[in-house]
C-alpha positions as CSV (number, residue, x, y, z in Angstrom):
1,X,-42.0,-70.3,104.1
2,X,-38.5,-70.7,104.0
3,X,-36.6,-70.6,107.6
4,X,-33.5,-68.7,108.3
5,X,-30.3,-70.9,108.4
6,X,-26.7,-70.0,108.7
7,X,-24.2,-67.9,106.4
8,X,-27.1,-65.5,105.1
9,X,-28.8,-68.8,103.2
10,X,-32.2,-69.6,104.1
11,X,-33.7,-73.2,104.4
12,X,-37.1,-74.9,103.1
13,X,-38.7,-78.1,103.5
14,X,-41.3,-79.9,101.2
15,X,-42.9,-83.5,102.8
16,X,-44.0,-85.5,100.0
17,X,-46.5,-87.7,101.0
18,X,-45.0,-91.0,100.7
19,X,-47.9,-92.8,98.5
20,X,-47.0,-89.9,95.7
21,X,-43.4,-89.8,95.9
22,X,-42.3,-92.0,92.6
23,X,-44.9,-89.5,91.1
24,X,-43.8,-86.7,92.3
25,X,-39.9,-87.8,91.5
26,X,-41.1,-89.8,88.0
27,X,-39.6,-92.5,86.8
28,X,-35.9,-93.2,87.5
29,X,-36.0,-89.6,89.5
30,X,-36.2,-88.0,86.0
31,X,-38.9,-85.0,87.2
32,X,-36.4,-84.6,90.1
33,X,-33.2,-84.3,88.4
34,X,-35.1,-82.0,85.8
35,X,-36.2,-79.5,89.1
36,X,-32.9,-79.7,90.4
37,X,-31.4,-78.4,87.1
38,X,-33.7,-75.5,86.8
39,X,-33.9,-74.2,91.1
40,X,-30.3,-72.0,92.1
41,X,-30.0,-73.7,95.6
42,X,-29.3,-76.9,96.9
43,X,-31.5,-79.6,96.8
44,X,-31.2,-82.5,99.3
45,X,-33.6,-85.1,99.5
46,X,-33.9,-87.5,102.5
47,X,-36.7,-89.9,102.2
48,X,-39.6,-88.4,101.4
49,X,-38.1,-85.2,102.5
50,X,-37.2,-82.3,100.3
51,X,-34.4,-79.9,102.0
52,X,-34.1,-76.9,99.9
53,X,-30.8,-74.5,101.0
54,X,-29.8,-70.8,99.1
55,X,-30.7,-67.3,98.8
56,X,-34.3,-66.6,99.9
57,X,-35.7,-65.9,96.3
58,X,-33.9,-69.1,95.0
59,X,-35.3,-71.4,98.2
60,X,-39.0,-69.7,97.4
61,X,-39.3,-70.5,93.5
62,X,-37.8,-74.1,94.2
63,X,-40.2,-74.7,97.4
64,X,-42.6,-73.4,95.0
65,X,-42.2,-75.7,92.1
66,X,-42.0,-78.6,94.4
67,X,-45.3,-78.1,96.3
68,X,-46.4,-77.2,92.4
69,X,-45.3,-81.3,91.3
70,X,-47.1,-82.3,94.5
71,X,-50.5,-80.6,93.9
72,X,-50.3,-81.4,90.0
73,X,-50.3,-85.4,91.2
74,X,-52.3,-84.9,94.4
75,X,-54.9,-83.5,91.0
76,X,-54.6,-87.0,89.2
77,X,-52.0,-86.2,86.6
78,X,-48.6,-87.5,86.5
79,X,-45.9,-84.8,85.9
80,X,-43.0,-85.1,82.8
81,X,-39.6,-83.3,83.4
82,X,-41.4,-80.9,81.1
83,X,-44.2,-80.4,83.4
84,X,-41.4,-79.2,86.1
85,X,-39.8,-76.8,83.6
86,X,-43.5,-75.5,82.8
87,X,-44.3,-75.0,86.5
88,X,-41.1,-73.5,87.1
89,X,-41.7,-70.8,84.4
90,X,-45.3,-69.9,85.4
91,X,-43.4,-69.0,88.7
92,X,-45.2,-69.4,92.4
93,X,-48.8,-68.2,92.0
94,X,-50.1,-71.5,91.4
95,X,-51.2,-71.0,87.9
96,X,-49.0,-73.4,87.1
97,X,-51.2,-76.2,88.3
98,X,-54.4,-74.9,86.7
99,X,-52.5,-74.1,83.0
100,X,-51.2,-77.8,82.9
101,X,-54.4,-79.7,84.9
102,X,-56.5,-78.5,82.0
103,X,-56.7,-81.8,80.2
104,X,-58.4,-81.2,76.5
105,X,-58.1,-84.8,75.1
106,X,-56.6,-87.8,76.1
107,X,-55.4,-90.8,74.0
108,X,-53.3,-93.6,73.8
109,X,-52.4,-92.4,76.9
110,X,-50.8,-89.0,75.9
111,X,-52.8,-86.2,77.3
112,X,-53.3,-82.6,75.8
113,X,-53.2,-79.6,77.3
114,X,-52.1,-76.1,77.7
115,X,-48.6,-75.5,78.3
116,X,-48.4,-71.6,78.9
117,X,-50.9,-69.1,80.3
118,X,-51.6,-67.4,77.1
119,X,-52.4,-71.3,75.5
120,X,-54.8,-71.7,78.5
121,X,-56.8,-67.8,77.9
122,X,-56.7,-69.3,74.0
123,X,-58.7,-72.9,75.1
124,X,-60.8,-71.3,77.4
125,X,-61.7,-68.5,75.0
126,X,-62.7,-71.0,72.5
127,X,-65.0,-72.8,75.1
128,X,-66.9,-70.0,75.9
129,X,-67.0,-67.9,72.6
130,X,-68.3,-68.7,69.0
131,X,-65.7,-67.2,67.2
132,X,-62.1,-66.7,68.6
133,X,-59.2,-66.0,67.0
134,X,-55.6,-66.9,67.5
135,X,-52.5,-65.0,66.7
136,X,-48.9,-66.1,67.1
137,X,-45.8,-66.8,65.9
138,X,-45.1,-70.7,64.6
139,X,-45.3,-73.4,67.0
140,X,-47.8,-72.0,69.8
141,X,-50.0,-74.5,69.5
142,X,-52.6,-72.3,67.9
143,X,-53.8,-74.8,65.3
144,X,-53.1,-77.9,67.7
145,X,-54.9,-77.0,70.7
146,X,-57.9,-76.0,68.1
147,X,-57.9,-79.2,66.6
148,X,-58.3,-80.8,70.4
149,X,-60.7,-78.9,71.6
150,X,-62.9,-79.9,68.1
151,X,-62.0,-83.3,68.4
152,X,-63.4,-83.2,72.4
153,X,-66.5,-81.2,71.4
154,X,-66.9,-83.7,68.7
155,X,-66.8,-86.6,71.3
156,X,-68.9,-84.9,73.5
157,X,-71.8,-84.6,71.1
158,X,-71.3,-81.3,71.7
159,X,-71.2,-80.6,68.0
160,X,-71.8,-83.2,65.1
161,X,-68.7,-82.8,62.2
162,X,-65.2,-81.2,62.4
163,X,-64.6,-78.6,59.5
164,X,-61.1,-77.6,58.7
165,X,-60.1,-74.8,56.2
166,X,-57.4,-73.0,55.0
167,X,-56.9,-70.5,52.1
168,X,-54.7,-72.2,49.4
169,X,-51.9,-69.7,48.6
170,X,-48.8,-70.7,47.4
171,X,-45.7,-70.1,49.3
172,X,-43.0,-69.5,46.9
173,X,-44.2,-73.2,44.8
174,X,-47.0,-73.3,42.3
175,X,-50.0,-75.7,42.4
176,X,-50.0,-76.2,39.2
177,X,-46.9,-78.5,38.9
178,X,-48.1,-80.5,41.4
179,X,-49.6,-83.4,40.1
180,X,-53.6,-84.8,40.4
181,X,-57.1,-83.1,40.3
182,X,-57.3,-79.7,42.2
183,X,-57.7,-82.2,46.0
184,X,-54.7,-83.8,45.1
185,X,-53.0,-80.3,44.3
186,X,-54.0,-79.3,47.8
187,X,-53.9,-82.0,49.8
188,X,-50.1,-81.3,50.9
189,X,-50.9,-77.8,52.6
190,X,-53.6,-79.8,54.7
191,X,-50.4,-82.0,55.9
192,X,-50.8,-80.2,59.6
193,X,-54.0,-80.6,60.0
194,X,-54.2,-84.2,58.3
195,X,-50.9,-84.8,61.1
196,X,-52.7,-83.4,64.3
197,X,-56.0,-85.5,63.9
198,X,-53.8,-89.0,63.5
199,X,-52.3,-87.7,67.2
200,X,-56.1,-87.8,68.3
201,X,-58.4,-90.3,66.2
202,X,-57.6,-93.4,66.3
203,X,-56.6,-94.0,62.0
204,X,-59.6,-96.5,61.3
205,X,-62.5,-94.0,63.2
206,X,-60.5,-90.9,61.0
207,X,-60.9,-92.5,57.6
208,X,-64.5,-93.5,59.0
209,X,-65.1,-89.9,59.4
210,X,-63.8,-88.6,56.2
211,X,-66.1,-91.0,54.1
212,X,-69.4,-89.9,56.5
213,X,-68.1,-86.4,56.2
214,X,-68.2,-85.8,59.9
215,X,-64.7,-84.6,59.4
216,X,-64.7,-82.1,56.7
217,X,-61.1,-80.9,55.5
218,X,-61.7,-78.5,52.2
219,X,-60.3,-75.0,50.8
220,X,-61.4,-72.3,51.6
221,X,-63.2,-71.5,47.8
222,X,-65.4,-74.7,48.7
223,X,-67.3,-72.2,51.9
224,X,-68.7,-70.0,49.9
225,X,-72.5,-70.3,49.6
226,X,-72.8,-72.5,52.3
227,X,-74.0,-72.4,56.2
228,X,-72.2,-74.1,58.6
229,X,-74.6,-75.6,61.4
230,X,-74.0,-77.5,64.1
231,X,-70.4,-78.0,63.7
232,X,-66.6,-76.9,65.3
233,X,-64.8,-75.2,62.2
234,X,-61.1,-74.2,62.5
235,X,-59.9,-71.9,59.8
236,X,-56.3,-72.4,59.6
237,X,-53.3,-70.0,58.0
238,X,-55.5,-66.8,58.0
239,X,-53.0,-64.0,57.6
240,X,-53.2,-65.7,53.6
241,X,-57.2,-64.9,53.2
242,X,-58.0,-61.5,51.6
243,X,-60.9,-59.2,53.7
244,X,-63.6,-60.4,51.4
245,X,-62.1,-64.4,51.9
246,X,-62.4,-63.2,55.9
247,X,-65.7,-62.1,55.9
248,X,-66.9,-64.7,53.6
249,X,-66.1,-67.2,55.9
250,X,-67.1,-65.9,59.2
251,X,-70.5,-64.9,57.6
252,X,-70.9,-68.8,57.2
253,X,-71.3,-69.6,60.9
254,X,-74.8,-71.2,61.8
255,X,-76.8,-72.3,64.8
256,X,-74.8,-74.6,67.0
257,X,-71.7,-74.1,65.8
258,X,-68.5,-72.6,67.0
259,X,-65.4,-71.2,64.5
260,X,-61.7,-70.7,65.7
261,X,-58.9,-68.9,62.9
262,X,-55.7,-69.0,63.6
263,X,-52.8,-67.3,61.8
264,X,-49.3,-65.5,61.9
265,X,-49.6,-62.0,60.6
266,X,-45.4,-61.7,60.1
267,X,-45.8,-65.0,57.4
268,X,-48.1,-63.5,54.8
269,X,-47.9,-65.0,51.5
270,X,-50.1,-63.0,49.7
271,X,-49.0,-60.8,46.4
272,X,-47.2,-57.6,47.7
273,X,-49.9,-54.8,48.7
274,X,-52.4,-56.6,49.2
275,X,-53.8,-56.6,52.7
276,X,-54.5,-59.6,55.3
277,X,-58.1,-60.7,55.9
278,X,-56.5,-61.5,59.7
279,X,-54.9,-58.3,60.2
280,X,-58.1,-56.4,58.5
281,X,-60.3,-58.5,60.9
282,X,-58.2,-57.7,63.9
283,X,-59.1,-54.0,63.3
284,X,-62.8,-54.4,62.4
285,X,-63.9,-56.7,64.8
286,X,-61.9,-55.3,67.8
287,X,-64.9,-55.4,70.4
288,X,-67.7,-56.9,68.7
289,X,-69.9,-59.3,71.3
290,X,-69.0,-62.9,71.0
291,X,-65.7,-62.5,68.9
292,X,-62.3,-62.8,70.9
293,X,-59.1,-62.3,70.2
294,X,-56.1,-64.3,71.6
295,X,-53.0,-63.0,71.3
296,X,-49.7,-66.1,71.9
297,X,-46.3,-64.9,72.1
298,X,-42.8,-66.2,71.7
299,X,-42.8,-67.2,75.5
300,X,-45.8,-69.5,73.8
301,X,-43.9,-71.4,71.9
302,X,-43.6,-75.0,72.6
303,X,-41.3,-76.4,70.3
304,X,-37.8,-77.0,70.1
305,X,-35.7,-73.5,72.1
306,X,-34.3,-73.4,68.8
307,X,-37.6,-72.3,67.2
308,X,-37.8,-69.7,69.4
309,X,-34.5,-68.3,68.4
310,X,-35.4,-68.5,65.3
311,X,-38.3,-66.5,66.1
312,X,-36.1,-63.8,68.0
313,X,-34.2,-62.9,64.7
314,X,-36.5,-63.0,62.2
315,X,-38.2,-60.3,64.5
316,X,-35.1,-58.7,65.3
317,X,-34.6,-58.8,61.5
318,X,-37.7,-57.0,60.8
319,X,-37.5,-54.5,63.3
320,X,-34.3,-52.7,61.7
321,X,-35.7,-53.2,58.6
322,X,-38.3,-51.0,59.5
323,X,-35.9,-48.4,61.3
């Protein structure tokens, strides 16, 4: 706790155990200039001793993030400057530590996991129910961290093929002067999908995959009639499905398998009036056993800031026009 020092400031220490400091402080101090920059009190560091000098609050959330970066190495990982911005938002409850220690995947090095509290409740809702649904604006993470958690089931043996849908609307282009066959017309809306799987497989094993059809990635037209066993299926852009596309789909869920649908109910491209199979089965399936829904919010958002500006006005923007 922080002691009481001269001038109505207060005054904190954090020991970092030597053997973790250029862990703690990253490379070239990079983690520590990045907490300096975020705490509102001085920050003086004397060996492997943190001195931390302000108002109380200020000294609290600093001495917080600090012993935050100590327990996220003292766990095995190895904290970015954007790990001490993440810690520093989820504040001094220590959920900070569990959000970012919950390692989905891991390769070439580059580790996946949760970012925000709301991205954590949306993997650990997919673990432990067979159909969960995520809602959110663009850039939450709600088809990446699906795509992960497939990919790990699938390395686990947990399930034996990856199936990745999506309804193919057109957003304001038509398929039809786009050249090739009808998988050639639609391969550009998988683009995401095609994009986060390169991140995870290594290319060689994904191609492998493809032609053994252990990962599936097909329109949504090509579910019907079938029964989906033993397999992790993701059905991306939902708010475009119609209620009989939505049930359709979720009616094709067999034994051993698990399905996640993701979507953004304020980018519906459907023709005016007609309603969203997302939004319809937000209403329908509100508590039925073994389906969960995940809302992820703006503070979710893990792109650029600018996306969530972006955000802000369009939903600013809507809001009046509704008023």
């Amino acid at each position: 706790m922080p002691e009481i020092a001269t001038n109505s400031q207060v005054e904190a220490r954090v020991i970092v155990p030597p053997q973790r400091m250029l862990d703690v402080f990253g490379e070239r101090d990079a983690v520590l200039r990045r907490a300096e920059e975020l705490v509102s009190c001085e920050v003086i560091v004397r060996g492997n001793e943190v001195l931390l000098q302000g108002d109380e609050r200020a000294v609290e959330d600093a001495e917080a993030l600090f012993n935050g970066l100590i327990g996220f190495v003292e766990d095995g990982h190895h904290p970015t400057p954007e790990t001490a911005e993440r810690l520093f938002k989820m504040g001094a409850n220590g959920k900070g530590r569990e959000v970012l220690g919950d390692i989905i995947l891991t390769h070439r090095g580059r580790r996946i996991a949760p970012k925000t509290r709301n991205q954590k409740a949306y993997t650990d809702a997919i673990r432990g129910q067979l159909i969960t649904f995520g809602i959110g604006p663009a850039g939450t993470g709600k088809t990446y961290l699906a795509v992960a958690l497939a990919v790990d089931a699938l390395n686990r043996g947990e399930v034996s093929r990856i199936i990745l849908t999506r309804p193919a609307v057109e957003a304001g282009e038509s398929l039809g002067f786009l050249p090739g066959d009808m998988m050639a017309k639609v391969d550009p809306y998988f683009r995401p999908l095609y994009d986060a799987l390169y991140e995870m497989i290594e290319p060689t094993k994904f191609r492998t995959y493809l032609e053994r059809g252990i990962i599936e990635i097909a329109p949504l037209a090509f579910m019907r009639g079938r029964t989906l066993n033993d397999a992790f299926v993701i059905l991306d852009e939902a708010q475009n499905t119609t209620p009989q596309q939505m049930k359709m789909f979720l009616t094709r869920l067999g034994f051993g398998s698990k399905m996640v649908i993701t979507g953004d109910i304020t980018q519906v491209d459907l023709p005016k009036g007609r309603v969203s199979g997302l939004e319809d089965a937000r209403r329908t399936l509100a508590g039925v056993d073994g389906v969960t829904f995940v809302e992820l919010r703006r503070d979710d958002i893990v792109r650029s800031d600018l996306v969530m500006r972006i955000v802000d006005a369009y939903e600013q923007a809507q809001e009046q026009n509704k008023a």
